[in-house]
C-alpha positions as a printed Julia matrix, in Angstrom:
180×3 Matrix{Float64}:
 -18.98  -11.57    0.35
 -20.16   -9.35   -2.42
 -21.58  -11.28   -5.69
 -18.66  -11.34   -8.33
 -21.0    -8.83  -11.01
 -20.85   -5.94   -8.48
 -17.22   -5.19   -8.9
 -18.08   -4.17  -12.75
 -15.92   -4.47  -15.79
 -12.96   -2.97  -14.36
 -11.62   -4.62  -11.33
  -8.51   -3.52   -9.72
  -6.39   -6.28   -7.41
  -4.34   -4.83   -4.87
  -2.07   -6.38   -2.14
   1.55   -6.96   -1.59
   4.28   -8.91   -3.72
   3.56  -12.24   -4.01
   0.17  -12.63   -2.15
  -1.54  -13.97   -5.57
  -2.8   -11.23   -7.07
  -1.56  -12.23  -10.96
  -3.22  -15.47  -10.49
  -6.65  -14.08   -9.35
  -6.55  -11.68  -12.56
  -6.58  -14.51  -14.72
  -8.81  -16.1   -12.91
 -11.11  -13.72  -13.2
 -10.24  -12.97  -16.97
 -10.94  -16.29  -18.0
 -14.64  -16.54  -16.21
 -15.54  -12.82  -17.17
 -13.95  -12.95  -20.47
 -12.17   -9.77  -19.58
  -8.52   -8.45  -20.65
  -5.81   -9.35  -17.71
  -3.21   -6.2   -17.05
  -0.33   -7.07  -14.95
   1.25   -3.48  -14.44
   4.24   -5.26  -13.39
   4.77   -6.24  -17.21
   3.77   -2.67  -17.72
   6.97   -1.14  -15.85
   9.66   -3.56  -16.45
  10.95   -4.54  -19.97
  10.38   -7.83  -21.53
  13.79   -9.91  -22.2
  15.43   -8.65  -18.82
  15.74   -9.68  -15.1
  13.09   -6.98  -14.16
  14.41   -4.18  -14.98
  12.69   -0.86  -15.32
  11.09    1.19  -17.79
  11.55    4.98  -18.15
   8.73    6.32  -16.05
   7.43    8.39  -18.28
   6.36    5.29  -20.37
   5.4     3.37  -17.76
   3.1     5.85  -17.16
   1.92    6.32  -21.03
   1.21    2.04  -20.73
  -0.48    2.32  -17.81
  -2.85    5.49  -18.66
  -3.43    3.69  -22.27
  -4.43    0.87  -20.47
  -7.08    2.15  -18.03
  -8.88    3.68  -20.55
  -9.67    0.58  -21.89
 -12.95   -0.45  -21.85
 -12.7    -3.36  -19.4
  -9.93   -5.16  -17.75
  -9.16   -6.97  -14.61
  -5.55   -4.99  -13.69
  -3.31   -5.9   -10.69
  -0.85   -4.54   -9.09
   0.13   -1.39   -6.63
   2.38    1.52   -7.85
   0.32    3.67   -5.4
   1.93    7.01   -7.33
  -0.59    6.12  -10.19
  -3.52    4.39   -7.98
  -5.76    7.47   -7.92
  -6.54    7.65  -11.93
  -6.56    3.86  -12.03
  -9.21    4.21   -8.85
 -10.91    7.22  -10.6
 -11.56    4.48  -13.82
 -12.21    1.29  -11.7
 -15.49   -0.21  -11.06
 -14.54   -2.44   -8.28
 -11.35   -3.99   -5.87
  -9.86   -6.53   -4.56
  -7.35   -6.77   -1.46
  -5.78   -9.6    -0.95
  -3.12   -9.49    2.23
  -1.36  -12.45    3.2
   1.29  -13.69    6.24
   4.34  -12.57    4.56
   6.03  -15.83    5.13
   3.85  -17.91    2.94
   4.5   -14.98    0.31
   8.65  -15.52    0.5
   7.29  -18.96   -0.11
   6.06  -17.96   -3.0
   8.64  -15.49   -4.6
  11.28  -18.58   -4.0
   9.05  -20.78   -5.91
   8.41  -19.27   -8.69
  11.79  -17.8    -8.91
  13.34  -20.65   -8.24
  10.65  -22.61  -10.98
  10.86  -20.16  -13.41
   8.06  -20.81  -15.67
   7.32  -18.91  -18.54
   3.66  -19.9   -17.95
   3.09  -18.4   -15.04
   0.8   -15.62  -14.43
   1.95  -11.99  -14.39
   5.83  -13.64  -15.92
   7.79  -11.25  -17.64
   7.69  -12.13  -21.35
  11.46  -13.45  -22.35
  12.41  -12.63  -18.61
  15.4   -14.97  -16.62
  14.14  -14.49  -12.47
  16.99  -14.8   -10.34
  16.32  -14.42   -6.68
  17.06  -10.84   -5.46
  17.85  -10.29   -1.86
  16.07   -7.04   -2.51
  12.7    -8.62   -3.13
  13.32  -10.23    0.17
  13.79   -7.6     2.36
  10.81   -5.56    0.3
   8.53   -8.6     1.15
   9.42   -9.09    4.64
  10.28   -5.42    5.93
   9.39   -2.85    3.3
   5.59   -4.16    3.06
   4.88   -4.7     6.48
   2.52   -2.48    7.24
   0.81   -2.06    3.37
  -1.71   -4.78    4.37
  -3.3    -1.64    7.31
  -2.47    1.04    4.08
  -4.45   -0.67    1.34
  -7.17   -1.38    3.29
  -7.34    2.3     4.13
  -6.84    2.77    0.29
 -10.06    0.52   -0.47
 -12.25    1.81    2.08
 -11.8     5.4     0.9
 -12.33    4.73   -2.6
 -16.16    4.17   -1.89
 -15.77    1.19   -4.62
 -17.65   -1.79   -4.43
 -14.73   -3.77   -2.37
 -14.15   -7.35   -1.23
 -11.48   -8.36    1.45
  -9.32  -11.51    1.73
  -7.14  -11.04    4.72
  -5.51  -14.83    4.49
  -5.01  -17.65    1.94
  -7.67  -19.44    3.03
 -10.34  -16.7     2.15
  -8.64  -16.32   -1.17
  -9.21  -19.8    -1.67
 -12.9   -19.67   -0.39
 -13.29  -16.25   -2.68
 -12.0   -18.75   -5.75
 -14.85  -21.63   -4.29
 -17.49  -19.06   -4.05
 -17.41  -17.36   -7.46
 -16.73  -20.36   -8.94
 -13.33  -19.77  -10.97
 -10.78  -21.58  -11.97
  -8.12  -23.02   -8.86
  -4.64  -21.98   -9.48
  -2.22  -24.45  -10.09
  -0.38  -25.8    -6.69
């Protein structure tokens, strides 16, 4: 596993919904002392049950935020991953069985705590049967794509293909567990 410092000071986290990416970013906020950006609170509105942005200012948020100096930034939306790629200094994958990620959409939906990393500020989850199907059928195959993403990018790149390397990742650079 590649030494935390040679990702840089702007990290991208990719993976599918619900694998732990949001967590990692402040993870790795908090022990680099770098901004988080959660381009999920980027596209969706604060105060609603996820709903959408006009893309054109999605797009404005997310370019405005990638020029930034430094950040940690997670999240897909592949139709704006090549200037976020062309700015980043390092990435993450982290893939997941998607059962242990419908796991985790139910939890925290069902939770619902304002705490919780990557949360929509003012936001009320409700479980969407949407998400479900995106999770177990729409994603099944991104794990193969973003890999092919991150190998292309010639970035400095580390891997975790389960939950247990994520975990080990967390052990061996030393940051912060999540909360269970």
């Amino acid at each position: 596993m590649l030494p935390l410092a040679s990702l840089g000071e702007r990290i991208v986290i990719l993976g599918p919904s619900n694998a732990g990416k949001s967590t990692l970013a402040l993870a790795l906020s908090e022990k680099l002392g770098l901004p988080a950006v959660h381009l999920d609170q980027l596209q969706h509105l604060p105060g609603t049950d996820w709903q959408t942005r006009p893309e054109a200012e999605f797009r404005a948020l997310h370019d405005a935020a990638i020029e930034e100096e430094s950040w940690v930034m997670e999240g897909n939306y592949s139709r704006l991953m090549p200037q976020r790629l062309a700015r980043a200094t390092g990435i993450i994958l982290i893939t997941s069985s998607p059962w242990l990620r419908i796991g985790r959409y139910l939890k925290r939906t069902l939770v619902n705590r304002a705490d919780r990393a990557g949360h929509l500020e003012g936001a009320q989850d409700s479980i969407k049967w949407e998400m479900i199907h995106w999770i177990l059928v729409k994603t099944r195959n991104s794990d193969a794509k973003y890999a092919d993403v991150v190998r292309r990018s010639g970035l400095p790149a580390v891997e975790c293909q389960s939950a247990r390397a994520l975990n080990d990742l967390y052990c061996v650079w030393e940051l912060q567990s999540p909360v269970r």
